[in-house]
C-alpha positions, -999 to +999 in steps of 0.1 A: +369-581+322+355-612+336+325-635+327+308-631+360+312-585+351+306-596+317+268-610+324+257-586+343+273-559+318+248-576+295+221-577+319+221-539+327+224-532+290+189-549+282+177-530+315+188-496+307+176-505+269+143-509+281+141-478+306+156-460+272+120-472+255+103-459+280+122-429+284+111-422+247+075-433+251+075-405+281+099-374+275+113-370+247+094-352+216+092-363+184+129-359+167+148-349+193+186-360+194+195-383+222+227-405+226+230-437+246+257-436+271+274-465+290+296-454+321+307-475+354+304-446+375+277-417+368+285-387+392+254-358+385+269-333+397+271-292+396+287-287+431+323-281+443+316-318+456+306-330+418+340-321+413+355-337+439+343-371+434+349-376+396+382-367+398+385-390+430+370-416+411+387-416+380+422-412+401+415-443+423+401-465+393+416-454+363+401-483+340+366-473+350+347-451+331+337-420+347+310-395+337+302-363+350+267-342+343+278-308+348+249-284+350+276-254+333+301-249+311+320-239+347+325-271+368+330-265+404+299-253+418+309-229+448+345-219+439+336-212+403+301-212+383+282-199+420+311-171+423+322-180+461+351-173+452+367-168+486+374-200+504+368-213+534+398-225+551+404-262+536+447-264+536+446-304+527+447-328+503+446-317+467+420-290+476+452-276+487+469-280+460+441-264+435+445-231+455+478-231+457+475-231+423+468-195+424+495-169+431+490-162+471+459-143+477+450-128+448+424-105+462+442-097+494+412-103+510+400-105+548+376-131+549+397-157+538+433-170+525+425-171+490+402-151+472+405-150+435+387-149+401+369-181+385+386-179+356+422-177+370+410-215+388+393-229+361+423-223+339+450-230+363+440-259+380+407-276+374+400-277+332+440-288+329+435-317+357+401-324+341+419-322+303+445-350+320+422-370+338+417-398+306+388-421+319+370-387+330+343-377+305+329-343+315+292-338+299+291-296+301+255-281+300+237-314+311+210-316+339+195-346+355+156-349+339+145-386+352+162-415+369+149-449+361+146-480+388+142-510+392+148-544+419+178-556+418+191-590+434+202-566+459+174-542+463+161-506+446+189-500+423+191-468+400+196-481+368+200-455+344+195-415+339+178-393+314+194-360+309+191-329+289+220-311+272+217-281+258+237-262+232+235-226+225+219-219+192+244-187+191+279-181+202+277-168+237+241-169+238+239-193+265+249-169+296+227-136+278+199-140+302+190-137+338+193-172+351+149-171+365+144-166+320+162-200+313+162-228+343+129-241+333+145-244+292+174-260+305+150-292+320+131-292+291+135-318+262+121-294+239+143-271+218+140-229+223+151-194+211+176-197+232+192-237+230+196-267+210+182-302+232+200-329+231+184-364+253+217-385+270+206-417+285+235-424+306+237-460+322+256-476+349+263-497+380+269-467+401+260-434+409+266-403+428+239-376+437+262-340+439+238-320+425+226-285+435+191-293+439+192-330+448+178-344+412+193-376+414+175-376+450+143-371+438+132-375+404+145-416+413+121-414+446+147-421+472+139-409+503+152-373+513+149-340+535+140-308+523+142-272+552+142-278+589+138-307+610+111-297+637+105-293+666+136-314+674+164-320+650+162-358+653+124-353+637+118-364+606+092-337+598+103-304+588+093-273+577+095-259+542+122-229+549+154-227+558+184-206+545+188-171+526+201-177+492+223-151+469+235-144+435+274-131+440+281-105+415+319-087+410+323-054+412+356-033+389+374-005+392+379+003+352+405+024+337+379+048+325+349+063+338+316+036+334+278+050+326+261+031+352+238+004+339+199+006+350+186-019+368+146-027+378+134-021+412+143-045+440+112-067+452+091-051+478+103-052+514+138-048+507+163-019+515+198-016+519+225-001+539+259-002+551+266-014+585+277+009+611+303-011+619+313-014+582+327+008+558+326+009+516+358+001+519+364-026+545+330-040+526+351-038+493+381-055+506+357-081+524+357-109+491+383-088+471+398-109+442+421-089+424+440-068+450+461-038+450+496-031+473+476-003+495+456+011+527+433-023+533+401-005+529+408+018+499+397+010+465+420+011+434+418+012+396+424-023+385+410-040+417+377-065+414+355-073+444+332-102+446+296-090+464+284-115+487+276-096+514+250-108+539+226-112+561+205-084+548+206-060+540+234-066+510+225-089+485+215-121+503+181-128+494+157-137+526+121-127+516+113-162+502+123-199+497+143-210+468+126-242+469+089-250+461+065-271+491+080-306+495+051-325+486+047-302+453+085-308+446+073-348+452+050-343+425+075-323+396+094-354+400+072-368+372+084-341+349+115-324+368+123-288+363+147-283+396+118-276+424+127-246+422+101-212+432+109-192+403+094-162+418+121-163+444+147-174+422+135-142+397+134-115+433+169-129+444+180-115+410+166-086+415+178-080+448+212-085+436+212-057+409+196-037+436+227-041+459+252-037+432+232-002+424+229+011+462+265-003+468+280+021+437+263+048+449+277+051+486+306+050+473+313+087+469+309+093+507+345+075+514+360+067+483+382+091+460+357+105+434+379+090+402+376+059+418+341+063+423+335+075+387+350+040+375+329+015+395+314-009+373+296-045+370+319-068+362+301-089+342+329-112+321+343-121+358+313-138+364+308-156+332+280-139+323+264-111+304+244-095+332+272-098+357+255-122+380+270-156+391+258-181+365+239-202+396+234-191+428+249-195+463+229-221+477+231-226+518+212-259+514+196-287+490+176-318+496+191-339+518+194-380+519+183-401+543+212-426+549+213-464+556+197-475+588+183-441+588+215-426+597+215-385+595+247-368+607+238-344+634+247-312+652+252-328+683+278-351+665+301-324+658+302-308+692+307-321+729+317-301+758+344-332+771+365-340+738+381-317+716+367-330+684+325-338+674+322-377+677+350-400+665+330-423+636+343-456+633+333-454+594+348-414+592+356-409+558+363-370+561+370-344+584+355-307+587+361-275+603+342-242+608+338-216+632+301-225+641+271-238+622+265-208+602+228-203+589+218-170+573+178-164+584+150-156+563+132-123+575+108-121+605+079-142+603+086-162+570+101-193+593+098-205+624+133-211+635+131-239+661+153-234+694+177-262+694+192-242+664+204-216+687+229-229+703+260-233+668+293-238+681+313-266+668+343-286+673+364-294+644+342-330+636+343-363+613+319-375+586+309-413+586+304-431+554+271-432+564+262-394+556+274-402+520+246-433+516+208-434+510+182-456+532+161-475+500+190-474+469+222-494+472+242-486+439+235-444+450+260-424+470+256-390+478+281-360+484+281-321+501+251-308+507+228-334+494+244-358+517+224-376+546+222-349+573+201-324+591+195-286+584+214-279+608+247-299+604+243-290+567+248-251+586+287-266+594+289-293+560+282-265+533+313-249+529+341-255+500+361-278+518+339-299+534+320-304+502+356-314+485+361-341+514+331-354+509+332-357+474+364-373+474+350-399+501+323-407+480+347-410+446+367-434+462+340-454+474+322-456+441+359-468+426+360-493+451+328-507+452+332-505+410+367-523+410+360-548+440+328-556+431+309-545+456+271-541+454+259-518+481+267-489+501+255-513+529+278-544+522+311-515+519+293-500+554+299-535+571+327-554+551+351-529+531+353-496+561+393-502+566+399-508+528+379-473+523+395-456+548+431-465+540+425-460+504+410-424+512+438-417+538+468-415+506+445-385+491+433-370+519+436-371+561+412-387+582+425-379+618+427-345+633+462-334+648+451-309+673 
């Protein structure tokens, strides 16, 4: 370590010190537990991308300190904790080589390659490469409550975080409750029924916003984006709605004939039904993850299907926003809780168990009754006691507003001349979907502007850019909390893309950490080829079409 590192080591110790005083002065009640933390990179995470980026980080700089805030005991986000466990395309880099992990396609599902089980991933690939990754410190349980700022001889810098772990008071207590009873405990300093507090104050040079609900983004005031740009997508004004959101549940075939629980009602306004031009069965082998040799759209004892079946009316959500009025969200920030409206968190629930019950109960009219007679919640797949995902399926999250105002935009990944989007000269990742794929609330609760009707897409790069914020230099962002519009976000928010990202955003924070680097904006306009090359031995950067 050298003199200059040294000093400003020291310097950032008395900073963080006295943001730790105020910390105390403002959050934390009398005799809680808190720990002081000292990291070079501080990734808060939750998301596939979370994921990504710590192990990125720790792999390209493996003397550097890395921490991760994991919002669960099930890191991973989307292929684990919010039970999308069916992935969406993604056959590079070591994305790749976590799914291959598993044995084929477990579920011998039809919406993807891989479908699967959390627990078979978790197990298989990502706690073992976690377990192996030394300079990696995982912090399970542990949600972003305040970040602390200051001026830095470079600008706004984040300097430090306050964040709340919690510990279950009771072994396996912590997943016993629907998740709309607890997300307000689990930002809360104060201890519960339900959890132990702990206060971390985790310091460092640099940090990574890979949250779920952009809390890095917002409780340290940098500027972001919350629903849909309008009228135009290059407006900076949007409105305050956006995309459905779900809570995946599996679904069993047990041994033995299953009572069937008893759920309350749905909320008001909803009603189910089975497509048409869907059967129970093809809707069972849709996200399967434990599959059977058999006819595709027959259901078998031993078999598990994973229920994420939307638009409405399955159990997509799409009779309210999951997140509360921007400039209400603007003003939690002072005492953060997510931003979250609980009443729609609470209905999406709700309309889940509704599904699940409606589902089981057409399934008589093509199924063999002793399969029938055997459906049942499977709650243990999903990690928890009432069988829905521990978090839900978000579509969307506050969004950064990158350097120079840079947004990554629909029209970016499209053109009607070349056959890929726009070919960066800072691309740090590539991406691929069918189209930009947004799930619509119900008639009348948004006013879906025109330009997003047209979705098609070309496979397309992401520039560093998208992974930066305007106002703080020392802050990088990754998936869907990067620095893009509502509707690119429609073509960003899927597994892989959230891996590349991540990744992209790992390495940079290594570099910037190991070269010294102060700002997104100095790597932007000095370090592009060292971050691209250095990127490029984990992961491509050129499509081969």
């Amino acid at each position: 370590m050298s003199c200059r590192w040294s000093r400003v080591a020291a310097l950032l110790a008395v900073v963080t010190v006295i943001c730790f005083a105020t910390a105390q002065a403002t959050f934390l009640p009398a005799g809680v537990r808190y720990e002081e933390i000292e990291c070079d990179i501080v990734v808060a995470g939750g998301s596939t991308a979370a994921l990504a980026a710590s192990l990125a980080a720790a792999r390209t700089a493996p003397e550097k300190r890395i921490c991760l805030l994991e919002s669960t005991n099930w890191p991973g986000g989307q292929l684990t904790s919010s039970a999308v466990s069916a992935v969406d395309f993604g056959t590079h880099n070591d994305f790749a080589a976590m799914v291959a992990s598993l044995p084929g396609n477990p579920g011998k599902c039809w919406v993807s390659h891989w479908c699967y089980e959390p627990a078979d991933l978790l197990h298989k690939w990502i706690f073992p490469t976690i377990n192996q990754t030394k300079n990696l410190r995982v912090f399970y349980n542990t949600v972003v409550k305040k970040a602390y700022t200051a001026k830095g001889p470079h600008g706004d810098e984040v300097k430090s975080i306050l964040a709340v772990q919690r510990v279950p008071k009771e072994e396996n207590e912590a997943w016993r409750n629907r998740l709309s009873e607890d997300l307000l405990d689990w930002y809360s300093l104060y201890e519960s029924k339900t959890f132990n507090k702990k206060a971390l104050h985790f310091s460092a040079p640099l940090f990574i916003e890979a949250t779920e609900f952009g809390d890095l983004l917002v409780t340290a005031d940098a500027p972001f984006a919350q629903g849909i740009e309008y009228p135009y997508e290059d407006d900076y004004t949007t409105l305050d709605c956006g995309q459905t959101h779900v809570f995946p549940l599996y679904m069993s075939i047990e041994k033995e004939p299953v009572k069937q629980p008893h759920f309350p009602p749905p909320p008001r306004g909803i009603s189910y039904e089975i497509p048409s031009q869907f059967s129970w069965g093809r809707i069972w082998s849709y996200r399967r993850s434990i599959g059977l040799e058999g006819p595709e759209n027959e259901a078998r004892i031993g078999e598990t299907s994973n229920q994420n079946w939307g638009p409405p009316p399955g159990n997509d959500y799409n009779l309210g926003y999951l997140y509360l009025p921007t400039q209400e969200v603007k003003a939690q920030a002072k005492n953060w809780h997510g931003g979250i409206n609980m009443t729609s968190l609470a209905d999406a629930e709700l309309t889940a168990f509704g599904w699940y019950t409606y589902y089981s109960q057409q399934c008589n009219k093509t199924q063999k009754p002793e399969v029938c007679a055997r459906v049942a919640l499977a709650a243990s797949v999903a990690g928890t006691d009432l069988g829905l995902s521990k978090v839900p399926y978000l579509r969307e999250s506050r969004r950064s507003i990158g350097i120079h105002n840079f947004r990554l935009m629909y029209e970016n990944m499209t053109s009607h001349v070349n056959p890929t989007g726009v070919v960066f000269a800072d691309r740090v990742a590539i991406g691929e979907y069918f189209y930009a794929d947004i799930h619509h609330m119900a008639d009348g609760l948004c006013k879906y502007p025109a330009y997003l009707g047209d979705r098609s897409i070309k496979p397309y790069y992401v520039p560093f850019r998208a992974l930066t914020n305007r106002d703080f230099g020392n802050m990088l962002v990754a998936g869907k909390t990067m620095a893009q519009t509502f509707k690119a976000n429609a073509a960003t928010r899927l597994h892989p893309v959230e891996w590349t990202t991540g990744l992209a955003a790992g390495v940079a924070a290594a570099l910037m950490s190991t070269h010294s680097i102060p700002t997104t904006t100095q790597l932007y306009e000095n370090n592009i080829k060292l971050l691209q090359e250095t990127i490029s031995t984990q992961a491509p950067l050129q499509w081969t079409l």
